[in-house]
C-alpha positions as a Markdown table, in Angstrom:
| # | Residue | x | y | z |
|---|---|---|---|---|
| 1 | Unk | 50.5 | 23.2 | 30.8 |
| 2 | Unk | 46.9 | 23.4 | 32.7 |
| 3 | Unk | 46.0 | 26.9 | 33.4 |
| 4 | Unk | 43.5 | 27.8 | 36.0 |
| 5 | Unk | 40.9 | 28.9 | 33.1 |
| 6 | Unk | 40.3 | 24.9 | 31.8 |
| 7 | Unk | 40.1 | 23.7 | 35.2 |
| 8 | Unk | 37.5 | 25.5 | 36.2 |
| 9 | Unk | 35.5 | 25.4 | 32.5 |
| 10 | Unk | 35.7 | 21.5 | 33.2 |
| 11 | Unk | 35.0 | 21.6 | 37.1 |
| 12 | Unk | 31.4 | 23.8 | 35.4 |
| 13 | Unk | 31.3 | 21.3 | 32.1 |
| 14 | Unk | 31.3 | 18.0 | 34.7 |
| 15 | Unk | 29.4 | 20.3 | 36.9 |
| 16 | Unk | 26.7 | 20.9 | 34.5 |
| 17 | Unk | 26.5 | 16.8 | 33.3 |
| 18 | Unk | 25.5 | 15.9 | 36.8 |
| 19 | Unk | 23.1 | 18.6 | 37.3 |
| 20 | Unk | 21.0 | 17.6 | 33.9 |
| 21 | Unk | 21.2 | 13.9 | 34.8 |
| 22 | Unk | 19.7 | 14.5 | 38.0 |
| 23 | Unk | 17.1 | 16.7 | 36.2 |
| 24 | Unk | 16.6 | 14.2 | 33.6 |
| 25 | Unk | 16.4 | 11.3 | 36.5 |
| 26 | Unk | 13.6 | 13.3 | 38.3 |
| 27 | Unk | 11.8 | 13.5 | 35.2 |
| 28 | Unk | 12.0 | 9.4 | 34.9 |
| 29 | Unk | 10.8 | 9.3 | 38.2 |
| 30 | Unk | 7.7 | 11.6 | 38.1 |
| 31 | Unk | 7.0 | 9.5 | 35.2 |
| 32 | Unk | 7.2 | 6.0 | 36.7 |
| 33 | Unk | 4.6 | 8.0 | 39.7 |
| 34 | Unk | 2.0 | 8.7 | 37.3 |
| 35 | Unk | 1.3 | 5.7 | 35.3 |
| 36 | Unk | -1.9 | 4.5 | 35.4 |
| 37 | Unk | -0.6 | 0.5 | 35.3 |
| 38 | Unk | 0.6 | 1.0 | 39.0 |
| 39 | Unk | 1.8 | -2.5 | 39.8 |
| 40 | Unk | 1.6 | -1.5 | 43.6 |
| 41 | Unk | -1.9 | -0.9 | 43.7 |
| 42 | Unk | -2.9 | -4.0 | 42.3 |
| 43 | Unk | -1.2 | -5.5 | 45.1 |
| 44 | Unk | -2.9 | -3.4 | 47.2 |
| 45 | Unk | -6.4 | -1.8 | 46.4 |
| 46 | Unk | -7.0 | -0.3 | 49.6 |
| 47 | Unk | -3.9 | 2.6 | 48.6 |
| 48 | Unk | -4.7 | 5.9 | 48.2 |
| 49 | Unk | -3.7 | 7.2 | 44.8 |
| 50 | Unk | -0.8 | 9.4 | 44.5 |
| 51 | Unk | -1.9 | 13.0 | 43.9 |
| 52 | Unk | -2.4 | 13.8 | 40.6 |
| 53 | Unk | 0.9 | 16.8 | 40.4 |
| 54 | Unk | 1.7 | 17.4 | 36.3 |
| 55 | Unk | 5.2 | 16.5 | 35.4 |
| 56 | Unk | 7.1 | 19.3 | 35.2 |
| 57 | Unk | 8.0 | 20.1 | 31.5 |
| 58 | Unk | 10.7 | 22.6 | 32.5 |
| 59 | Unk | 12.7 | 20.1 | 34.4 |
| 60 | Unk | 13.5 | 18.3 | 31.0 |
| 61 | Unk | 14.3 | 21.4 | 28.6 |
| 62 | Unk | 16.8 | 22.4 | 31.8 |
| 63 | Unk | 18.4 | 18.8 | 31.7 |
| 64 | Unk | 18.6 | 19.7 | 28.1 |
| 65 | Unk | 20.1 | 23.4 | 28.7 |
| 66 | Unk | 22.1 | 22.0 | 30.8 |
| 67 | Unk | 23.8 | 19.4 | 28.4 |
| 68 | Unk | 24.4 | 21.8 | 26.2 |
| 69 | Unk | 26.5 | 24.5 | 28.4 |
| 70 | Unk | 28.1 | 21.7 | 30.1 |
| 71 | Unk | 29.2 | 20.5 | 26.4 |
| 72 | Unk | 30.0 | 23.9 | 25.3 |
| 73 | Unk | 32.1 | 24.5 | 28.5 |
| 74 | Unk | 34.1 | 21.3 | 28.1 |
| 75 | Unk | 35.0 | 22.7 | 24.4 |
| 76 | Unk | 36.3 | 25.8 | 26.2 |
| 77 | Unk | 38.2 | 24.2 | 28.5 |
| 78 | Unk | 39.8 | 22.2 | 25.7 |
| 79 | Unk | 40.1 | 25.4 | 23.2 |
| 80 | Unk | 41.7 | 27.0 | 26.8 |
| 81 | Unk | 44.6 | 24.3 | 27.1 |
């Protein structure tokens, strides 16, 4: 029988998986952003460059904190059942 403990440890773990991937697709995007081969801007010289903001290394050690609680929550919900 499901109690109300692993429902809501796998409602967090699932939680927690979306959460990093978003992280970890912001990260790819800030990325793609500051390349220097920007195939837009041969296309277009006249474009201002994009400002020059660092990629954040935080965002990708949360995706990665993340992961990991979401992981370890999903083992409690199982261990709960």
């Amino acid at each position: 029988m499901v109690n109300a403990v692993s429902v809501v440890a796998t409602a967090v773990g699932f939680g927690c998986f979306v959460l990093s991937a978003r992280l970890f697709k912001s990260a790819a995007a800030a990325r793609r952003v500051a390349r220097s081969d920007d195939p837009e801007f041969v296309l277009d010289p006249t474009r201002e460059d994009p400002p020059d903001d660092e990629i954040d290394a935080t965002a990708l050690e949360r995706g990665f904190m993340l992961l990991v609680f979401g992981g370890l929550a999903l083992v409690f919900a199982a261990i709960s059942l």
